[in-house]
C-alpha positions in Angstrom: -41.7 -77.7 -23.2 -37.9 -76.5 -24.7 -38.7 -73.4 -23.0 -39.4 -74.6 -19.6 -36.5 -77.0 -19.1 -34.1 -73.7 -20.4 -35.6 -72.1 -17.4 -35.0 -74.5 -15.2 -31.5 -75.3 -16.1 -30.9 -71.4 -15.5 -32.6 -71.5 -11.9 -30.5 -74.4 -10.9 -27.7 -72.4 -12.0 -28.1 -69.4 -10.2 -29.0 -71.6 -7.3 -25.5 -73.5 -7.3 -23.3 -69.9 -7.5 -24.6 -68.8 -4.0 -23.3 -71.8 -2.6 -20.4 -72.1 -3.9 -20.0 -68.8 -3.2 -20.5 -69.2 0.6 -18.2 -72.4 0.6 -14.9 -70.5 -1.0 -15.7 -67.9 1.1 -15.8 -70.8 4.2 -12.8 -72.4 2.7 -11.0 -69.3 2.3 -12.0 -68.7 6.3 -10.9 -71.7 7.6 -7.7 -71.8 5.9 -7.0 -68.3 7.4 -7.4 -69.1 10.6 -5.8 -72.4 10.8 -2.6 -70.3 9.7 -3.2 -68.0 11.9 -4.5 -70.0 15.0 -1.1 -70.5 17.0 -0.1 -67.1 17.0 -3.5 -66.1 18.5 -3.3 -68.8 21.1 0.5 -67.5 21.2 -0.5 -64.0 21.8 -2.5 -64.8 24.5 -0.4 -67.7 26.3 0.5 -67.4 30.1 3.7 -68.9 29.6 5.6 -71.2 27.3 8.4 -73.9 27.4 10.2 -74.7 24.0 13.6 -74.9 21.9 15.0 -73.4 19.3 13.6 -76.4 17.3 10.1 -75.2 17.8 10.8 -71.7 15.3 7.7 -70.7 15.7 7.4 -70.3 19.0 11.4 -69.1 18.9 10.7 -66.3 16.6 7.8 -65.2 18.4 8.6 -65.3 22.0 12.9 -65.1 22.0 13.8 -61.2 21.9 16.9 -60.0 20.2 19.2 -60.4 23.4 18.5 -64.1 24.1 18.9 -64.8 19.7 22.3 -63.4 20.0 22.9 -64.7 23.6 26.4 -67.0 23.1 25.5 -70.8 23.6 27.5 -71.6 26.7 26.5 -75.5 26.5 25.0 -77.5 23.7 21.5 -78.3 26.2 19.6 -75.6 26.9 15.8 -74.5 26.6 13.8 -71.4 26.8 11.1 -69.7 29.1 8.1 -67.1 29.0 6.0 -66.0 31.2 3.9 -63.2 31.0 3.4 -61.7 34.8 -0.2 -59.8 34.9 0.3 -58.5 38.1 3.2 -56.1 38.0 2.9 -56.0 33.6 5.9 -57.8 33.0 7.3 -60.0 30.4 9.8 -62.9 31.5 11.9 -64.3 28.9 15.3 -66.9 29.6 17.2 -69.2 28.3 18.4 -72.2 31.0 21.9 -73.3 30.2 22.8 -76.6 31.5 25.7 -78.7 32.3 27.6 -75.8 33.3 28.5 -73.2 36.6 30.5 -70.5 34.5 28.7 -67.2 33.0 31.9 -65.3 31.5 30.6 -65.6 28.1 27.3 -64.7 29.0 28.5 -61.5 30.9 31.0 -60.3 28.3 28.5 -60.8 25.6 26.2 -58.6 28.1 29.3 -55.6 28.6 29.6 -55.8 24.5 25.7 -55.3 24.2 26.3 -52.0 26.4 25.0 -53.4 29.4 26.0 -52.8 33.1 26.3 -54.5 35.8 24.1 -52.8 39.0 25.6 -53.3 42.5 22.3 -54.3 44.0 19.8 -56.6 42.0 16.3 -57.6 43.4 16.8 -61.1 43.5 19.6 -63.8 43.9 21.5 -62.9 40.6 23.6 -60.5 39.1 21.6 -57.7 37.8 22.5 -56.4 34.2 20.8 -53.4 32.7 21.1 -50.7 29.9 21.2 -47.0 30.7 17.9 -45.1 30.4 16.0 -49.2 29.8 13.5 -50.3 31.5 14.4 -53.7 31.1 16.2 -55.9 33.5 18.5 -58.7 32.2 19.4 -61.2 35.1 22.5 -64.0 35.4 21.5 -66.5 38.0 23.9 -70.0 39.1 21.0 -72.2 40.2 22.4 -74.7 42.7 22.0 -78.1 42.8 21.5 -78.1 39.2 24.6 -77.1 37.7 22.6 -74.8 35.4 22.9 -71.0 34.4 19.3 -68.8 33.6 19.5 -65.8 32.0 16.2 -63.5 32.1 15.3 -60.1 30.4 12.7 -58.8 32.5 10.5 -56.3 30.6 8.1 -54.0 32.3 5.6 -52.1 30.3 
């Protein structure tokens, strides 16, 4: 009778590590993608609204020119927008409260940026020799408001 209850005990056991197993492994799983999760839906997001509050999204969407971008007012947000038709990435900063760019363009002319003579829509055009990418100054009126975009093709 000892010897049948030894066995049982040691069935039971191997029974339990299995299943404890499969729930670290569930545990470990979940916890993963919980981290993980908003820079998946991140990754594949249409476009976004957010601060500089929300780091997360700042560090993920904001490229180096719009981090370093002076603060020309104390309200401001930013914008992406990820264009499938013509493969492009969007991403500004709206400045508001104010009508004057001079900091924004010097910053630009200290970044080695130039100024092009024609632009492709209402704005000044800014862009870096031999880039791709397209950094536009626009006064939006009737809001008293600057945007500043990096357009980058790919």
């Amino acid at each position: 009778m000892v010897h049948l209850s030894i066995k049982q005990k040691v069935g039971h056991c191997l029974m339990r590590r299995p299943i404890k197993r499969a729930i670290a492994v569930i545990v470990i799983i979940s916890a993963m993608l919980s981290w993980f999760w908003p820079y998946i839906t991140m990754n594949f997001a249409g476009r976004a609204h957010y601060t500089e509050i929300d780091k997360r999204k700042y560090e993920f969407y904001t490229p180096e020119i719009l981090k370093r971008m002076p603060r020309i007012s104390s309200r401001y947000d930013f914008d992406y927008v990820n264009v499938t038709g013509p493969a492009s990435h969007i991403y500004s900063i709206r400045f508001y409260d104010i009508n004057d760019s001079s900091r924004v363009d010097e910053y630009l002319k200290s970044a080695r940026y130039l100024k092009q003579k024609r632009c492709h829509v209402e704005a000044a055009c800014w862009q870096r020799k031999n880039s791709e990418e397209i950094v536009t100054v626009s006064h939006l009126t009737g809001s008293n408001a600057i945007l500043v975009s990096v357009i980058s093709n790919f």
